[in-house]
Structure formats: structure tokens, C-alpha cells
N, C-alpha and C positions, 0 to 999 in steps of 0.2 A: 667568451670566445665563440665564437658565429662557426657552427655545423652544417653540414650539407644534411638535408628531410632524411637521404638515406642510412647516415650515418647516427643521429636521432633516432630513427625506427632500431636498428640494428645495435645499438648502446641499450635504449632501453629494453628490449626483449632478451638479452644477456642480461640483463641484471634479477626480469621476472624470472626464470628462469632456474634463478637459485629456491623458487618458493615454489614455482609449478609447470606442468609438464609443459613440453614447445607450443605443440597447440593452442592452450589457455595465454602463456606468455605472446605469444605473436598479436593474437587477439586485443590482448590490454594492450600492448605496446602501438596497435593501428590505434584503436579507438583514442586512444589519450595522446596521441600526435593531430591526428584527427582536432580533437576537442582545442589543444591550447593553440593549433595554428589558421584553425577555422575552416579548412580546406576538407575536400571530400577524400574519398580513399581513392577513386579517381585520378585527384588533382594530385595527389602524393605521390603516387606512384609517377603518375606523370611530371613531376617537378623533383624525384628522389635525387639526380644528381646536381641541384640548385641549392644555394644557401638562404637557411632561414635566417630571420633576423635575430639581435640578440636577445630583445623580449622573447619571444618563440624559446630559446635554446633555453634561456635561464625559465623560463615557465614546464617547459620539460621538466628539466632535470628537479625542480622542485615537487611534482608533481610523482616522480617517480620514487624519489623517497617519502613521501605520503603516503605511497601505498607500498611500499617497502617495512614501513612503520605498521601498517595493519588499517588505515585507513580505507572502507569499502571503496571502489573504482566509482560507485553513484555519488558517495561525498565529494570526490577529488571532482568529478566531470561539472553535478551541481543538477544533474538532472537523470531521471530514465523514464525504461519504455515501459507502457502497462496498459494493454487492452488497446494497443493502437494511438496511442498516447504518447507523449513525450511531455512529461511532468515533471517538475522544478522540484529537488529535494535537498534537506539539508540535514545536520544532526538531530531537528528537533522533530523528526519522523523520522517511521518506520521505511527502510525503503521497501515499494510496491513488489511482492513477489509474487513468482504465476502460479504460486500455489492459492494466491488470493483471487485468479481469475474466476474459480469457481465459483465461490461465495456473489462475485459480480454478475457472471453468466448466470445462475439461478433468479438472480435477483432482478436481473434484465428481462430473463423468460417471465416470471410473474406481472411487472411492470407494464408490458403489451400486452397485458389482458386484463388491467385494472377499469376502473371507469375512468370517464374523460375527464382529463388535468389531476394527474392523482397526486397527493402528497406522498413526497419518502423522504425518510428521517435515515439522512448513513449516520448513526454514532459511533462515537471513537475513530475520528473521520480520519486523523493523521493528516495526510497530504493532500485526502481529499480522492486517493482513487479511484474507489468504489460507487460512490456518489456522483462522479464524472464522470463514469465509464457507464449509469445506467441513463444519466442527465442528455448524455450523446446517444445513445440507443432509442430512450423512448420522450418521442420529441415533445410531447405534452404535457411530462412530467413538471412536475414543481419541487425540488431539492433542495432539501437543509441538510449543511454541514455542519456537526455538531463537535466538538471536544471539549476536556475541562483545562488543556494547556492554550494557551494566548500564544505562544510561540508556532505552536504547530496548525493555528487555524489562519495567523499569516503565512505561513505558505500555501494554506486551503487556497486560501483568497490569491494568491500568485498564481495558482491553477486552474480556478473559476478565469482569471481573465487573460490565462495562456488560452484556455480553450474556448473563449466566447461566448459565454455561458451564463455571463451578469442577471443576463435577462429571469432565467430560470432558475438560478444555484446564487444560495444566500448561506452564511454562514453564522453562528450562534455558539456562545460558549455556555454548556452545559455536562455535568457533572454526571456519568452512569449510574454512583455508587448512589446519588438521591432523588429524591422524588422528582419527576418529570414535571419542568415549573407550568402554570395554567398558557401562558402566553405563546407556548409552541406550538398548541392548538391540538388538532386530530388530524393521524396518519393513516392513509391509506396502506403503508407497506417502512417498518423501520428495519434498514440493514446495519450488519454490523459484523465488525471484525476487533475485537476486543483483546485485550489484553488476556492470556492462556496459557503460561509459559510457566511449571507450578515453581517452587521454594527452591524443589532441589536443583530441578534442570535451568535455573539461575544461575547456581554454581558451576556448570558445565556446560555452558553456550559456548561456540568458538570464540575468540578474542575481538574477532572483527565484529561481532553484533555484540559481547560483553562491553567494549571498553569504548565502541562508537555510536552502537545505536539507543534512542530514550529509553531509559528501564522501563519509564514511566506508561511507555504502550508494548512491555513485555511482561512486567510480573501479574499473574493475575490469583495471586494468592495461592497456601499451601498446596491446594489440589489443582489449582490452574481453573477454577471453577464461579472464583467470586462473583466475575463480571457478570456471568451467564446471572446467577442467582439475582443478583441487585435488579440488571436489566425488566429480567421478565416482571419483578417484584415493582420497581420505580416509574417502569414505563408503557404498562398494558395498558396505563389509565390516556398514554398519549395516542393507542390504537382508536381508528373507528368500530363501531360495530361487522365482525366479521375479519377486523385486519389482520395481516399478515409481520412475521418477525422471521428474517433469514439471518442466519448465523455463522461466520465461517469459525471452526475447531480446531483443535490441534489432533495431532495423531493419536488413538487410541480413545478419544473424549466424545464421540458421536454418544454411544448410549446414554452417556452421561448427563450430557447438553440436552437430550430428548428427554428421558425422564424427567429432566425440572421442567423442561417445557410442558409437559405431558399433567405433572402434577399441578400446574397451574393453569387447567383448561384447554390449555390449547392441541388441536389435533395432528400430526405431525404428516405432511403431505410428502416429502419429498427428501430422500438425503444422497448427494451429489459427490464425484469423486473428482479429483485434482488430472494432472497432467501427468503426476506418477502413479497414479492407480489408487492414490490414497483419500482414503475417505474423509472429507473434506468442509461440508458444507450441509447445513438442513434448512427446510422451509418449514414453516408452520403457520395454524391460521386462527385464530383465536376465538373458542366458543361454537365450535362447527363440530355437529354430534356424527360419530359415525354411522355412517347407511349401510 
């Protein structure tokens, strides 16, 4: 049965509505009218008392009990926004959140003051955000996309050439947990946003990243700590002389993250905080003696 836009808008925000306050419900209910009928919030508003077609209405209402069911609003749309971005996302990634802006922005600040055409290694690349968002920043960059899932380094690859980027941003699948293979070569600067989410807070993640998003880039062992450890351990041998490792953390793991960095040479420059004030992200540089 073929609805008018306004009455599509105003069905689906009644139904958000049972899960979250007006504000958020109106929100989901523009955006995802938006998304399945292709039109701007503009054009809706301006077309609300016209009839959509019936792809349109049955693409709704499907769409609305997906996320009724618990499905994140960036799986149902198929893409979000990150760093000025609009990034192609699926279940076999993490979706991009602005608490990872940090770990980028630090990682972009270093980047513009490397030497000319530096290499950076994002591992545990997921979607690809980070490594994109520095690949756009610092134009002479050379970026490898690295993960140990096939599934998640095709969507890398769908966001290298959303964002035009072929030139510069190549992607590789490699493992954290083992030795850095010889053929990746030497980095000027490896970033990363790993897996930190320990045993227990597995058991107690909301349902919407428990039941949809990959465990496989959220558990990162009992303490939430393994990555860090493997990383610094598997892949200093991929730093240049003097390189750099940026890390984004979870809440309360900055000391923690430092200390391994710290015991394994490197000197700890810099640690950065998020969007909500939380500490969020470190820089470090390996084998650089304090003055």
C-alpha cells in the first residue's frame, strides 16, 4: 500500500519512539526516510504530502523493524559519517565512532610533520577509518590498510575507492597477534585501534554492538590488553628508526597501554582525550631517550 512521505515519517517515528525519547526517534525516522527514498530532508519536507512509491513504503517499513529488532541505524542505512567522511559500513566492521576521532586527529597531527611521503601502517583497519581520515589530511602520505579478516579489508577497499584514494591507500591482510611479515617493509608512523573490550565487559556490551557488531574487532582478551601487548611485541620490528605507534584505548587503559609501551623502549609523547573528555588515545616514538 503506497503512503504519502509524511505519513512514512510520522508512522515510523511512532514506532522509534517506543525505544527512545522524541528527539532521537524523529532523528532515525528523517534519516532512514531520507536513506530508502533517496531524497534530501529538503526534498521530504517539501514533497511530505505526495505519495511514495511502493518500493519506497515496503523499503521503510522493512527497514524500521530492523532497527526495531536491535539492528545499529549504520547497518540498516549501509554507510556513516567519520572525520568528514561518509564510509560504506557493514556487519563485518566496527562502525566508526567519534570517540575514534582522537586516536585519528593525533595521528594526522604527527603525519604533517613526518618526512616527505611517509609510510603509515592503520592496523586492525576495520572499515578503513583512520587510515582514511589521515590519507585525506596528509596529502603525501603512503597508507596501508591492514587486517587479519578478508571480509572487513573488502569494505577497506570499498572506502579507498569511495574516497579516491587508490593512488595512496593499499590494503594487506595481516595478523596483530604475529610477527610483522618482512614484505610490509618500514613505517614511518603505525596507527591503531584495536581490539580492548576485556572478558567481562563482553558479557555486558548493549545488545546492539553484542548481537551485531564483529566480536572479532571487540574482544581483546581478559584485561582488554592483549592487542596492545602482541602489537608493540610483533611490530616494532615494522617501525623505522625513531618511529612512531599511536593507539587509541578504552576507558581507564591509558596507563596501562603506556607502561607496555614504556617497557618496550619507547618514550611516550603525547596522550589525547575524546569528545567527552575521556582519555582516549597516546602517541609514542620508539627509542628516543628523554632530554
Amino acid at each position: 500500500m503506497v503512503k504519502k512521505f509524511s505519513q512514512l515519517y510520522l508512522e515510523a517515528r511512532r514506532a522509534f519512539m517506543e525505544m527512545e525519547d522524541q528527539q532521537t526517534a524523529s532523528l532515525l525516522a528523517r534519516n532512514l526516510l531520507c536513506y530508502v527514498s533517496g531524497k534530501s530532508q529538503e526534498q521530504i519536507v517539501a514533497d511530505r504530502e505526495k505519495y511514495a512509491c511502493e518500493a519506497v513504503c515496503e523499503a521503510m517499513e522493512s527497514s524500521v523493524q530492523r532497527i526495531l529488532a536491535g539492528e545499529p541505524l549504520a547497518y540498516v542505512l549501509g554507510e556513516w559519517e567519520f572525520y568528514g567522511m561518509t564510509l560504506y559500513v557493514d556487519s563485518n566492521v566496527l562502525i566508526p565512532r567519534d570517540d575514534t576521532c582522537a586516536v585519528a586527529a593525533l595521528a594526522i597531527k604527527k603525519g604533517l610533520f613526518l618526512d616527505q611521503d611517509p609510510r603509515i601502517l592503520d592496523l586492525c583497519t576495520g572499515s578503513g577509518c583512520i587510515g582514511l581520515a589521515v590519507a585525506n589530511r596528509v596529502k603525501d602520505a603512503k597508507v596501508t590498510l591492514a587486517d587479519i579478516s578478508r571480509d572487513a579489508l573488502a569494505v577497506a577497499k570499498k572506502n579507498i575507492a569511495r574516497q579516491k584514494l587508490a593512488g595512496r591507500v593499499s590494503c594487506v591482510q595481516a595478523d596483530a597477534l604475529a610477527p610483522a611479515a618482512s614484505f610490509l617493509g618500514k613505517f614511518d608512523l603505525i596507527v591503531s585501534n584495536p581490539p580492548y573490550v576485556t572478558t567481562k565487559e563482553m558479557e555486558e556490551l548493549p545488545e546492539s554492538v553484542k548481537d551485531y557488531e564483529p566480536h572479532l574487532a571487540l574482544h581483546g582478551g581478559a584485561d582488554g590488553l592483549d592487542f596492545y601487548r602482541a602489537i608493540v611485541k610483533n611490530y616494532t620490528q615494522a617501525l623505522k628508526p625513531g618511529g612512531y605507534i599511536c593507539f587509541e584505548f578504552g576507558m581507564g587503559q591509558g596507563d596501562d597501554v603506556c607502561r607496555i609501551l614504556e617497557r618496550n623502549g619507547y618514550t611516550i609523547l603525547e596522550r589525547s582525550r575524546d569528545y567527552n573528555d575521556r582519555e582516549r588515545a597516546v602517541l609514542a616514538q620508539y627509542g628516543r631517550k628523554e632530554v
